[in-house]
N, C-alpha and C positions, 0 to 999 in steps of 0.2 A: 915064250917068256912074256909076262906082260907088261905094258908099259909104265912108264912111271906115272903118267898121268891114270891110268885105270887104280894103281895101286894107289894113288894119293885117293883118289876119289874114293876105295873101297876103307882106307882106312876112317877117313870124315865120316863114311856112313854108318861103320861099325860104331865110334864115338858118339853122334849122333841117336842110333838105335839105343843104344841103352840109357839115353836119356829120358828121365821122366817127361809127360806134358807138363807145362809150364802149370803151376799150383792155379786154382781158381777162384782167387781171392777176386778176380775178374770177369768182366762177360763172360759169357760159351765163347764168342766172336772175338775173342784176343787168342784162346788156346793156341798153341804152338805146337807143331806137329812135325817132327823130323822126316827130313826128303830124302831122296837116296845119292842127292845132290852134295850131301852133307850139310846143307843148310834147313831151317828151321821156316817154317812158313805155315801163313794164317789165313788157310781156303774159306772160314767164316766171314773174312773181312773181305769183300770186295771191293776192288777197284772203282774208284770213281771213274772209269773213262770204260768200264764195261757194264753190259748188262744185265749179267748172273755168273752165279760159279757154277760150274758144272763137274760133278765127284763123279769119277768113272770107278767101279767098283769091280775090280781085274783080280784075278791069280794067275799063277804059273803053274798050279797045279790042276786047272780047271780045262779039256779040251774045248769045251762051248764058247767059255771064256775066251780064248788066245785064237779061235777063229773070228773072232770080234772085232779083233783090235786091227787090223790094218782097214775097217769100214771106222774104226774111231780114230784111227791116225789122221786119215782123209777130210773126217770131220773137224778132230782140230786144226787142219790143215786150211780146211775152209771156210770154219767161224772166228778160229783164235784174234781175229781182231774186234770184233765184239764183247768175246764171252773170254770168263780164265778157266781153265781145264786139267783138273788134277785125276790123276790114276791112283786110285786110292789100295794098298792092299794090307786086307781087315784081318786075315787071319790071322789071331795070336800063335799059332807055330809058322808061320812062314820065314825062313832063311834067308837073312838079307842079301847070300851071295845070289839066292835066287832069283831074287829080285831085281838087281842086279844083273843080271843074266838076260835076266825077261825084259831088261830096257834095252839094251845094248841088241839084241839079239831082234825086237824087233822095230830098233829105230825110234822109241817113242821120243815124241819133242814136247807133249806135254809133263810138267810137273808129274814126280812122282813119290808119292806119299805112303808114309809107314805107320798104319793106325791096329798097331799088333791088341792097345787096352778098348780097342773097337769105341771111342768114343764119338768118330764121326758114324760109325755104321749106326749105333745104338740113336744117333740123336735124328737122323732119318727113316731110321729103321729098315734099313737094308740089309737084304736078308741072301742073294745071288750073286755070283759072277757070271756074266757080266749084268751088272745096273746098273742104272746112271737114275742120279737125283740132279736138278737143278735150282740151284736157293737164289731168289730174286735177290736184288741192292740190299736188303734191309741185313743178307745173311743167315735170315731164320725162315723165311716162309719156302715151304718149297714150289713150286709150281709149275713142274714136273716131275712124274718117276716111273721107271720101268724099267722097258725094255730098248735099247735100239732098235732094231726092226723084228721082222714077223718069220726072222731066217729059219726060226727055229720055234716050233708048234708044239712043243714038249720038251725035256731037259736032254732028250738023244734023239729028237723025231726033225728031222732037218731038211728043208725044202731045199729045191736045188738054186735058188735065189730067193730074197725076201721079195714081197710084194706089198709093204708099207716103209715108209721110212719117220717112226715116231718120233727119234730123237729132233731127226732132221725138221720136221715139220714144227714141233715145239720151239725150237730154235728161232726157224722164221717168224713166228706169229709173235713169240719175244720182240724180236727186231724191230718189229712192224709195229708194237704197243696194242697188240691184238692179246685178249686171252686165248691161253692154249685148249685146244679143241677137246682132245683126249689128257686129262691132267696128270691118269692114274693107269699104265699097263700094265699087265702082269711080264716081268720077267721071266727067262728061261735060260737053264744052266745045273750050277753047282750051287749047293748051301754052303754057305758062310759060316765055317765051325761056328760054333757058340750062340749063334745067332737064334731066336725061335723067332 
C-alpha cells in the first residue's frame, strides 16, 4: 500500500503535469516547468551562488540511459554545491507514474523535470538519453554538451568502464574559470522521440 506521503506527492505531480508552461509573454528564462516534486521550477534562471545549470536529459525507457544515472547521482553528489542539476525527461509520451518510479527507484536527489512539449530539449537541442547540456549564469549560453563519459562507443556498443570523464572535466574547468576543453561530445543512447 503506499504511503500517504508518496500519494500526496503523486497527486501534485499529476496536477502539475497537465499544467501548461507558464505563457511567454516573458524571457525563455522565466518559463516554468513542472517537477515531479509537484512544484514548478525555472532551470533557465540560475542561481546566483552557482555556476551553471546542468539538464540531464534521462528516460525510463532508455537502457543506456538508466545505466547512467548512478555515475550522475555521484556527480550531483559531488558538484551539487556549485552547479543546480535538473533530470530533465523530454519525451512527450512519457508516464509520470514512470517517472516517478524512475526517481524513487533510483534514489535521484537531483531536481526532476517534466518537459513532455520538449521546450528545454528543443532550446539546446538535445536529441539522446542520456545528455547533458550545461548553460552558464546568463541561462542561455551553453558551454557544454554531450556525453558523460566514453562508457559507451555506440548507442548498444558498451565498454566495460569509461575511459574519460567529460562531464566531470567540464565541470572542473567551469570551477576553475577555465574554458572547457572539449565544449561539444557526441552523446550515446536513445533518441528522444520528436526530436530530429
Amino acid at each position: 500500500m503506499p504511503s500517504l506521503a508518496r500519494t500526496t506527492s503523486l497527486f501534485l505531480a499529476l496536477v502539475f503535469a497537465h499544467l501548461p508552461l507558464a505563457a511567454s509573454a516573458q524571457a525563455p528564462d522565466a518559463l516554468l516547468f513542472p517537477g515531479a516534486d509537484g512544484k514548478e521550477h525555472t532551470p533557465l534562471v540560475v542561481p546566483a551562488e552557482k555556476k551553471a545549470a546542468v539538464l540531464c536529459f534521462v528516460s525510463p525507457y532508455c537502457p543506456t540511459s538508466n545505466n547512467f544515472v548512478p555515475e550522475l547521482n555521484r556527480i550531483v553528489a559531488d558538484y551539487s554545491g556549485k552547479f543546480a542539476f535538473y533530470f530533465v525527461h523530454a519525451d512527450p509520451d512519457v508516464k509520470l507514474t514512470d517517472v516517478l518510479q524512475h526517481t524513487e527507484m533510483n534514489e535521484i536527489k537531483a531536481t526532476v523535470l517534466l518537459d513532455k512539449e520538449q521546450k528545454l530539449a528543443k532550446l539546446v537541442q538535445a536529441k539522446i538519453t542520456p545528455e547533458v547540456a550545461v548553460l552558464a549564469p546568463d541561462g542561455k549560453t551553453t558551454v557544454y554538451q554531450g556525453r558523460v563519459n566514453d562508457l559507451y562507443l555506440g548507442p548498444t556498443k558498451r565498454q566495460r568502464q569509461a575511459t574519460t570523464k567529460d562531464l566531470r572535466d567540464a565541470l572542473d574547468a567551469i570551477q576553475e574559470g577555465k574554458p572547457v576543453a572539449h565544449a561539444k561530445t557526441e552523446a550515446m543512447g536513445c533518441k528522444i522521440s520528436g526530436m530530429k
